[in-house]
N, C-alpha and C positions, 0 to 999 in steps of 0.2 A: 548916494547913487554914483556909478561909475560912470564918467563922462569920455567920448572920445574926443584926444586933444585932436586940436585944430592943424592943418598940415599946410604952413607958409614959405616952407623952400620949393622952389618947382623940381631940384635936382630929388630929395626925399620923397615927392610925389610919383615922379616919374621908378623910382626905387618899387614904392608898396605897390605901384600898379602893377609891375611885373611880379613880386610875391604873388598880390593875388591871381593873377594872370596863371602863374603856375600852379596856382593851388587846386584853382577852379579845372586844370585841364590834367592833373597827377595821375598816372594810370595805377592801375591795381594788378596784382599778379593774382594767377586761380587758384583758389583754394577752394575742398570739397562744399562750402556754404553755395561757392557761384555755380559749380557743377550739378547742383540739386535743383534749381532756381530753371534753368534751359527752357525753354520750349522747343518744341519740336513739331511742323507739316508731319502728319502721319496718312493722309490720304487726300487724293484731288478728286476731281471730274471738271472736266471745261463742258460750257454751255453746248449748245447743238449750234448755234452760231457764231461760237466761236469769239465773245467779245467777255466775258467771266470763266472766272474759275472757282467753281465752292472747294473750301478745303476743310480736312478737320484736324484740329488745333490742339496736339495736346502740352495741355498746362498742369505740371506739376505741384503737387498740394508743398506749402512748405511749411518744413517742422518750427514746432512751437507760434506758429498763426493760425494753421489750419486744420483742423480732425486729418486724423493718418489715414492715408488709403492711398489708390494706385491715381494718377495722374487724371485729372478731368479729360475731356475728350469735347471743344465746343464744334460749333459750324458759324466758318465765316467764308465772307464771300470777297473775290478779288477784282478789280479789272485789268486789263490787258493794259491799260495805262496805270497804273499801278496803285489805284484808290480800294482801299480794303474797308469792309464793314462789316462789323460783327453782326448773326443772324439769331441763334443758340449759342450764349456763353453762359458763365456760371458754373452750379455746382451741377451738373450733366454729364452724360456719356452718351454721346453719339454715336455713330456708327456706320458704316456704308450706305454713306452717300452715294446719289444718283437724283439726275435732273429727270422729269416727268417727261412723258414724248415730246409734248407738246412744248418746252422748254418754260415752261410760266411758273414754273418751281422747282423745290430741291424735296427730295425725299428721304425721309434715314430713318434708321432704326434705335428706339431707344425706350427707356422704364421712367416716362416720366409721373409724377405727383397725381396719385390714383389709381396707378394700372399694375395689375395683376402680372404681366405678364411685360415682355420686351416686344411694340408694336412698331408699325408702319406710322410713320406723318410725312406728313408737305408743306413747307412752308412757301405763302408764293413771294415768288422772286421780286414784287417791288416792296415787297414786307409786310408786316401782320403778323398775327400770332398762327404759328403751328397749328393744323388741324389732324386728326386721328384718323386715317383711311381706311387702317387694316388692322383688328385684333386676333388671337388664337387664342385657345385654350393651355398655352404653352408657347415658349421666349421665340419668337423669328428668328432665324440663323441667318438667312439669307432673303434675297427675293430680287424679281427682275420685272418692269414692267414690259408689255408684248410691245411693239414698236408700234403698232396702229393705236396703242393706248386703250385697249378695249379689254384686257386681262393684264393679272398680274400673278405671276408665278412666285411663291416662296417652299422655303425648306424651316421644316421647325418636327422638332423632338418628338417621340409618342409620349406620350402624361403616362405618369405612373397609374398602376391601379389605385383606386381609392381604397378598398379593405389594407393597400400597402402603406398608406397613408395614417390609418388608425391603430394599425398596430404597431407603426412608429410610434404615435403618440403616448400609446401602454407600455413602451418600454423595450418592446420586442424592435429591437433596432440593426440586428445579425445583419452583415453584408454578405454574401455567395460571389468569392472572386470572381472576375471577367463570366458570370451567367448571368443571364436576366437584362441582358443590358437593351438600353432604350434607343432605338432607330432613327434615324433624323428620315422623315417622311418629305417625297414633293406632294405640294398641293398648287391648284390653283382656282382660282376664283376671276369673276366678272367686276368690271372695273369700268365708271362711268365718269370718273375726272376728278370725282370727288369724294365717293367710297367705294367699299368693292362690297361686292353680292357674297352670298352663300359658297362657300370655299368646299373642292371634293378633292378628295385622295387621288394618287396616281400611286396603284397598290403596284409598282414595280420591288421586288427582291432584290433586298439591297439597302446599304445607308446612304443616303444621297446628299450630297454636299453643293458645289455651287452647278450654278446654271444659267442658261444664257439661248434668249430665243433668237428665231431665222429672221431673217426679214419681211417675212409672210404671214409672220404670226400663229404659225399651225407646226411649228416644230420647235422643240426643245433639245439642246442638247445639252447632259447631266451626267456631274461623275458620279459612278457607283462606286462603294465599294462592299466586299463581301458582309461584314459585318463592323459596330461600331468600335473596333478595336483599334488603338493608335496602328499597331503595327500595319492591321490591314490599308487604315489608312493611310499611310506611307507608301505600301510596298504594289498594291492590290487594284486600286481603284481603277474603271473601266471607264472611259467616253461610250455613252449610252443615246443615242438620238429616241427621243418619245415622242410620238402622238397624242398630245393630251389632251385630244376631244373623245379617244378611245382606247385612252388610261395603259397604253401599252409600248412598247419598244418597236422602235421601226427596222433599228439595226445597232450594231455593237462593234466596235473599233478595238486590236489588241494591241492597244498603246503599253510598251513594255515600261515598266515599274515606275519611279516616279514619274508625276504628272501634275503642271501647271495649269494655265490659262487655256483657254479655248473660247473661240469666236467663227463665227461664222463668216464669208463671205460675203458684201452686199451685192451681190446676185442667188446669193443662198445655195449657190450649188459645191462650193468647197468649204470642210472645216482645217482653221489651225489650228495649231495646240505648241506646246512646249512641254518638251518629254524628254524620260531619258532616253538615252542609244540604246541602253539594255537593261536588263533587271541587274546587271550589276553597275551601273552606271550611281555614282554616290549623289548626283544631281540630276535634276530636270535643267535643260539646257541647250535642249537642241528644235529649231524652229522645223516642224514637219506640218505636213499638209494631206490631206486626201479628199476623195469623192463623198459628199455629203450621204451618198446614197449607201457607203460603205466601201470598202479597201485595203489595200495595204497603205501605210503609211510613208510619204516619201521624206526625206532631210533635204531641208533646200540649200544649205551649208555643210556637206559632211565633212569638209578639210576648216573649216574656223576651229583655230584654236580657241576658244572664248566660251561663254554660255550668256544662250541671250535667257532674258529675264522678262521679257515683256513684249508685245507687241500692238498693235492695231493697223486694221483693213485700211488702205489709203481708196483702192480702186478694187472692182472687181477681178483686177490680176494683179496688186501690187502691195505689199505688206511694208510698213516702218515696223523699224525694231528697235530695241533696248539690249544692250547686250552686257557682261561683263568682260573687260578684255586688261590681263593683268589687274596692274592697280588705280586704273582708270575704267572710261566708262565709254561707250560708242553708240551713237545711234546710226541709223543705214536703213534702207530700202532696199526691196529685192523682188524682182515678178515672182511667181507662184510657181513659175516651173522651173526658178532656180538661177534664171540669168540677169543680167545686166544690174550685181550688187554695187551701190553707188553709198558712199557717205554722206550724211546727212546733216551732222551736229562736226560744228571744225573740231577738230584736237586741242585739247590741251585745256579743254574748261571741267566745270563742276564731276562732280561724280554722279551719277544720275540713279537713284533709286527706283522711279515708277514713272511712267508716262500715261498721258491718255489724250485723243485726236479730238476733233472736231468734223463736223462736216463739213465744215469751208476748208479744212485744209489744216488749220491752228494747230499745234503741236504744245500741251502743257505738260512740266513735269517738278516733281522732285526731287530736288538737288542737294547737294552742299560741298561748302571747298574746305582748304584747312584754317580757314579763318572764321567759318561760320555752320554754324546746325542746319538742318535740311528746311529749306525754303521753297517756294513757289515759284516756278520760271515759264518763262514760252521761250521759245526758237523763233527768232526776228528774221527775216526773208532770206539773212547772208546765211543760215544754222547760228548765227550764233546763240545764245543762252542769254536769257537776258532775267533778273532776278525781279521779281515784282514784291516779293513780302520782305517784312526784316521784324521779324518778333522777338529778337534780345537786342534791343537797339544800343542796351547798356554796356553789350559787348565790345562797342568802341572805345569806350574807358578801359579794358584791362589792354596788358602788357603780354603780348604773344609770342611766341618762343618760335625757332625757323623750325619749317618742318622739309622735309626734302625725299625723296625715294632714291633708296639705294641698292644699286646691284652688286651679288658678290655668288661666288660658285660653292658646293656642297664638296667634302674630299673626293666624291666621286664622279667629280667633272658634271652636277646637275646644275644649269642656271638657277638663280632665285632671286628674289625679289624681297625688297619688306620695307614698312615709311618708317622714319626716324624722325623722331622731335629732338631737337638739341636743350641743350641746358638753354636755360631763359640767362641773359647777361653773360654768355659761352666768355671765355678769356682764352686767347690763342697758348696754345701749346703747353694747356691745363689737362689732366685727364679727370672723370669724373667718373661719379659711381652708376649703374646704367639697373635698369627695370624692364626686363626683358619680358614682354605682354604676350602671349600667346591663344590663337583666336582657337574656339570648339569647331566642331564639327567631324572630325577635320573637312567635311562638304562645303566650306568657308574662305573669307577671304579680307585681309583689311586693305583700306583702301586709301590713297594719296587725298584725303576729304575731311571732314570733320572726324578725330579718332577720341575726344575727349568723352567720358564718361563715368557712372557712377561704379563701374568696374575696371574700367581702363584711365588709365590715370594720364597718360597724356601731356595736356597743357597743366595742369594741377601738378604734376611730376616734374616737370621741366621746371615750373616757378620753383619749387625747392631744391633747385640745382640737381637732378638728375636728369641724364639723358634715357627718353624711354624709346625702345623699339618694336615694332611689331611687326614678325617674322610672315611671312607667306613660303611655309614649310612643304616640301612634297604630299602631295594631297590635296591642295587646296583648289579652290576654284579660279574659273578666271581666266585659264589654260588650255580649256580641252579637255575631252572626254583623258585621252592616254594621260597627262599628268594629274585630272585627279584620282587616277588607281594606281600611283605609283606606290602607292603606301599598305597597297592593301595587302593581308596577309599578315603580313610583318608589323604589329603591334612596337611601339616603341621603340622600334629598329632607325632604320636611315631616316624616317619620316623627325625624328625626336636628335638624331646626331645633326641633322640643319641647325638645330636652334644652338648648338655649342659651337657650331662652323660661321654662324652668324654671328655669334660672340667675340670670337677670335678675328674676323674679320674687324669687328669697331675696333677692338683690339691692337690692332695693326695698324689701323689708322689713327692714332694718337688719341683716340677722343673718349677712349673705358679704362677704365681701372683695372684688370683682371681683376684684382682680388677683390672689387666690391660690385657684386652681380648679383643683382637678385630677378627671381622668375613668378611670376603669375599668371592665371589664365584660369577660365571657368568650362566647365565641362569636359571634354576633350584638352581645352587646356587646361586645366585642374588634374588632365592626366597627366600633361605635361609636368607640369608643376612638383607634382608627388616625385617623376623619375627625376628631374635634377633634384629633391631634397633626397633623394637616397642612392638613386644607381649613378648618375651625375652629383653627388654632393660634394666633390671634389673644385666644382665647377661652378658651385651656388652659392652665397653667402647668406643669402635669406628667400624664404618660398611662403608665397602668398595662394593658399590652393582654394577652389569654387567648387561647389558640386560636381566635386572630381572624381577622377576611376581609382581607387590604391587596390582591385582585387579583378582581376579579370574574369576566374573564375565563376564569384559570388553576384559579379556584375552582370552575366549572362540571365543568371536565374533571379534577379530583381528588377530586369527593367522591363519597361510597356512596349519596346522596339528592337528584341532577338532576335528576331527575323529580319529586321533591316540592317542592324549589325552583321547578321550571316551573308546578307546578300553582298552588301558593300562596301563592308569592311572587311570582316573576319576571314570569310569566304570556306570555312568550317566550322564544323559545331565543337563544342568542349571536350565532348566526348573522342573526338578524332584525336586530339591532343594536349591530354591534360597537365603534365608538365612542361610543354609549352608557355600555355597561357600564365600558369605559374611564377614560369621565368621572367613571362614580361609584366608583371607584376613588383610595382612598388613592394608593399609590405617583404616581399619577399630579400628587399635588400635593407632594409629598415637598420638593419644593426650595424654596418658603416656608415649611418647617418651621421652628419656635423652639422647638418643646415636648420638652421632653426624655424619651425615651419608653424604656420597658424593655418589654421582650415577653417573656411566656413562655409555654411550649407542650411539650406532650408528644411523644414523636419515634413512636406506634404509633395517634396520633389517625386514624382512617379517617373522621369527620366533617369537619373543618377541615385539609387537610393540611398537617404541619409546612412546605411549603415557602409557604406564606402568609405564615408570620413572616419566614422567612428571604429572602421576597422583600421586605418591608419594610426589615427590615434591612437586608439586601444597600442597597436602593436611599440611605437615609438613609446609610448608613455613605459610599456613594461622594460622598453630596449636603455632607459634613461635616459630620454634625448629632449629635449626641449622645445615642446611644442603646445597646441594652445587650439580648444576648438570652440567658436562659435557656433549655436542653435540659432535660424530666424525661425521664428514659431509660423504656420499658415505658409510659409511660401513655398513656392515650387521651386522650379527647375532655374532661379534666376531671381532676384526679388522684385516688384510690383510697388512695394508702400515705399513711402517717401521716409519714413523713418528709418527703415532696414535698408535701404540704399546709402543715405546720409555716414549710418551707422560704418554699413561694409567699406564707405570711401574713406571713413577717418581711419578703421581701424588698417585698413590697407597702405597708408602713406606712415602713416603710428609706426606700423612695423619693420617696412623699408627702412624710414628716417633711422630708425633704434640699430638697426642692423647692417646697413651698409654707412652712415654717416654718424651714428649715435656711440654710444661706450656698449651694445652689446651686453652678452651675460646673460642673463636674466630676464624674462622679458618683461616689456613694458607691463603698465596697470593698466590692467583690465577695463578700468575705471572709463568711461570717454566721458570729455567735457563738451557735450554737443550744444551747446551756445557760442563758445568761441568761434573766432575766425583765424 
């Protein structure tokens, strides 16, 4: 048996305490094991008086402990003094949460052990177990209880037919593209505190999505849109005020193309909303208002640069908002008719994702800085942010690299903006190799806050000595209506020479390599991505592409959103200019390729369709150039399981390290060792 000797000098004693001392406090740098692990606040609701906050929790399954899937989803609950207890955890998916009128519980929607279908519960707020209040015959999408608490309003899908049903099961399994598709219906039903009554249709035309009652309880207002098609929902959907004691419309608002949130007044005579300026407006972002009874719609801000993102009623004349403003975030008030806009939240805190009020006044929301994932906070009397959750507490053990916002100009005299992570353990007047991260949309925007993830490499990048940046290119949000259409039109134009002008700027300031640059980005930035590995491959050293655009073309005629393309992006159809779009096509430059590129992509994306990669690929592979495609089987537009996240974060850092710091050539094995750290 191994004994520990005895420790009789005091100067030796005093020695191993500080070993251990050091041992016990060693931080860790990130690597993709720690970035899969994160939790994440994905939605709040503060109590009606204002002293709780329910939030839900997502918790990521992790590989090789847990069966693969997408992130659990619990409910827990918070106090304003900052005591958290879990309500619904475990293996769960919750769902839009909401406190009961009465405040004596929490309501959400979920498919627990038994149920046919995804229902209503309430759990009450001093605990107990969940009870069932609302079933359908098909998954609840939505629902809102009336404020007197005596109905409860939801949105849920038409069931297929049953004979459609049976001759699935024979085999007969034919799909008829975008016909036949199934409508999200409103209904609403009677509600006694405890369950709700006999549920009837509100046969309004149309697919109906969220909704939200007056404070009278006798009106509903609901976005329509024409049909359940992504694009319509996007581009189409209408603010529809119902009568739902007489299944019919009272009146209809022409909120121009996209469209956010909408609430009522608590006087009930004006609704807000968050809309765009116009049908070519590439966001919703602008805080308007009108006569409940019907109207034009006024902009209570039309000179903010910014796009608010959220709001709630303070008074019956007075609105808080949520705004995005650059690479930060703003909260502010403002009366209804436009005047006396006052700041709210001081400067220079968290980046604020979601708010929601109280009736005493309490202000909850979700946050995060560059130090921490999105958390749970209130606004303390001064504005300031005050953090109540910490659900990666482990995150105090790793080693965090400086993160900073950097301003630099485009060659044609445009401002810009974009955060940068330094190398983790930076050494002055070293240059290092840089990971240029480029966000989609381009309706998008990153933000001086938490930027680490299972696609964006971040803190994970910086621990392996690279400096990552993430550009805020012309287009993006954050700005105002005028800068994000700066892009429009012109595919891969000025919008796409930022990200080489952003280059050249770290460039300049000692801290990039030129020559070891590499680019990535998913969607829009996967379009990116493709044009530095071929029209920019002069400029890239390695290209890391996401269910990316390489065919402008082919891309029109395979996505679910052409129409929102034409509107806010393209601002023509293919056919106006088909050697155009050509032009701004990757593939089309594929043969002065030298960037060695990996692509990956989900094979059930309905937004970017998987044959975008593979026409790149295809093309590079025939051109002899070296590149490399991933399939995730089941994902879409972005990947979900915790496996194919893991997966995409190894083989993403894999391929950098190989290419900008590694011997290059050939590329790595295929092979991942997903046990490592």
């Amino acid at each position: 048996m191994n004994r520990v000797p005895r420790v009789t000098s005091p100067l030796l004693a005093l020695v191993l305490v500080v070993v251990f001392a050091a041992g016990a406090f060693a931080q860790e740098a990130f690597t993709p094991h720690h970035v899969a692990k994160i939790r994440t606040v994905a939605q709040i609701a503060i109590s009606p008086d204002g002293t709780e906050v329910a939030y839900v929790l997502a918790v990521p399954r992790i590989p090789f402990q847990d069966d693969d899937g997408p992130a659990w989803t619990e409910l827990h609950v918070v106090r304003t003094d900052g005591q958290s207890r879990p309500y619904v955890t475990g293996a769960v998916n919750v769902a839009n949460v909401r406190w009961t009128p009465d405040g004596r519980g929490m309501a959400f929607l979920a498919r627990r052990t038994g149920d046919a279908t995804r229902s209503l519960y309430v759990v009450p707020r001093d605990g107990g177990e969940a009870r069932k209040v609302l079933a359908h015959t098909t998954d609840l999408v939505s629902y809102e209880f009336s404020p007197d608490g005596k109905q409860v309003a939801f949105v849920a899908r038409d069931a297929a037919p049953t004979e459609r049903a049976d001759l699935v099961r024979r085999g007969f399994s034919q799909e008829i593209f975008e016909e036949g598709l199934l409508f999200q219906r409103l209904w609403v039903a009677p509600f006694d505190g405890r369950t709700s009554g006999t549920a009837r249709v509100v046969n309004v035309p149309g697919h109906a999505t969220s909704i939200t009652w007056n404070p009278a309880s006798t009106r509903l207002a609901v976005l329509y849109a024409p049909t359940a098609l992504v694009d319509d929902d996007l581009m189409e959907k209408k603010v529809h005020v119902i009568d739902p004691a007489m299944g019919e419309p009272v009146t209809k608002f022409n909120n121009p193309g996209k469209i956010g949130q909408v609430a009522w007044s608590p006087d009930g005579t004006t609704l807000a909303m968050v809309s765009a300026a116009d049908i070519n407006d590439p966001s919703e972002g602008r805080l308007m208002v009108a006569p409940a009874t019907g109207g034009a719609l006024r902009d209570l801000m039309p000179s903010y640069n910014a796009h608010v993102r959220a709001f709630a009623w303070k008074d019956a004349n007075t609105l808080v908002y949520m705004a995005d403003e650059g690479v930060t975030s703003a909260i502010g008030d403002i009366r209804k008719d436009g005047t006396s806009p006052r700041a709210v939240m001081a400067t220079g805190g968290p980046v604020v994702v979601a708010i929601d009020r109280a009736s005493n006044g309490t202000v909850a929301l979700i946050a995060n800085t560059p130090a921490h994932p999105s958390e749970v906070y209130v606004l303390d009397a001064t504005g300031a942010p005050k953090r109540l959750t910490d659900n990666n507490p482990w995150l105090t053990t790793m080693k965090m690299a400086k993160q900073e916002v950097v301003s630099f100009k485009a060659r044609d005299g445009v401002a810009l903006e974009g955060i940068l992570v330094r190398p983790l353990d930076e050494k002055p007047g070293q240059r290092y190799p840089l990971i240029l991260t480029v966000h989609g949309g381009p309706e998008a925007r990153d933000v001086n806050g938490w930027v680490t993830s299972y696609s964006n490499p971040g803190q994970m990048g910086a621990a392996q000595g690279f400096a990552v940046f993430y550009p805020n290119y012309r287009g993006s949000t954050g700005k105002g209506v005028a800068f994000s259409k700066l892009g429009q039109g012109e595919p891969a134009g000025k919008e796409f020479d930022d990200l080489v002008d952003a280059v050249d700027h770290l460039v300049t300031t000692g801290l990039v390599d030129r020559a070891k640059v590499g680019i990535t980005g998913g969607s829009y930035g996967g379009y990116a991505s493709a044009w530095g590995a071929t029209y920019y491959t002069e400029r890239f050293a390695a290209s890391v592409m996401f269910v990316g655009i390489s065919n402008n073309v082919s891309k029109v005629g395979t996505t679910d959103i052409a129409n929102e393309e034409f509107h806010v992006h393209a601002l023509k159809r293919p056919w106006d200019d088909w050697p155009f779009l050509l032009e701004r096509s990757p593939i089309t430059h594929v043969a002065k390729s030298k960037t060695p590129t990996l692509i990956l992509h989900g094979t059930a994306d309905p937004r970017v369709n998987p044959t975008q990669s593979l026409e790149l690929y295809r093309h590079m592979k025939l051109h002899g150039k070296t590149v490399r495609l991933v399939w995730y089987p089941g994902e879409g537009h972005g990947n979900a399981r915790a496996a194919s996240r893991l997966d995409y974060s190894l083989r993403l850092m894999q391929w950098m390290t190989h290419y900008l710091k590694g011997p290059g050539g050939a590329p790595p094995p295929a092979d991942i060792d997903y046990r490592g750290r």
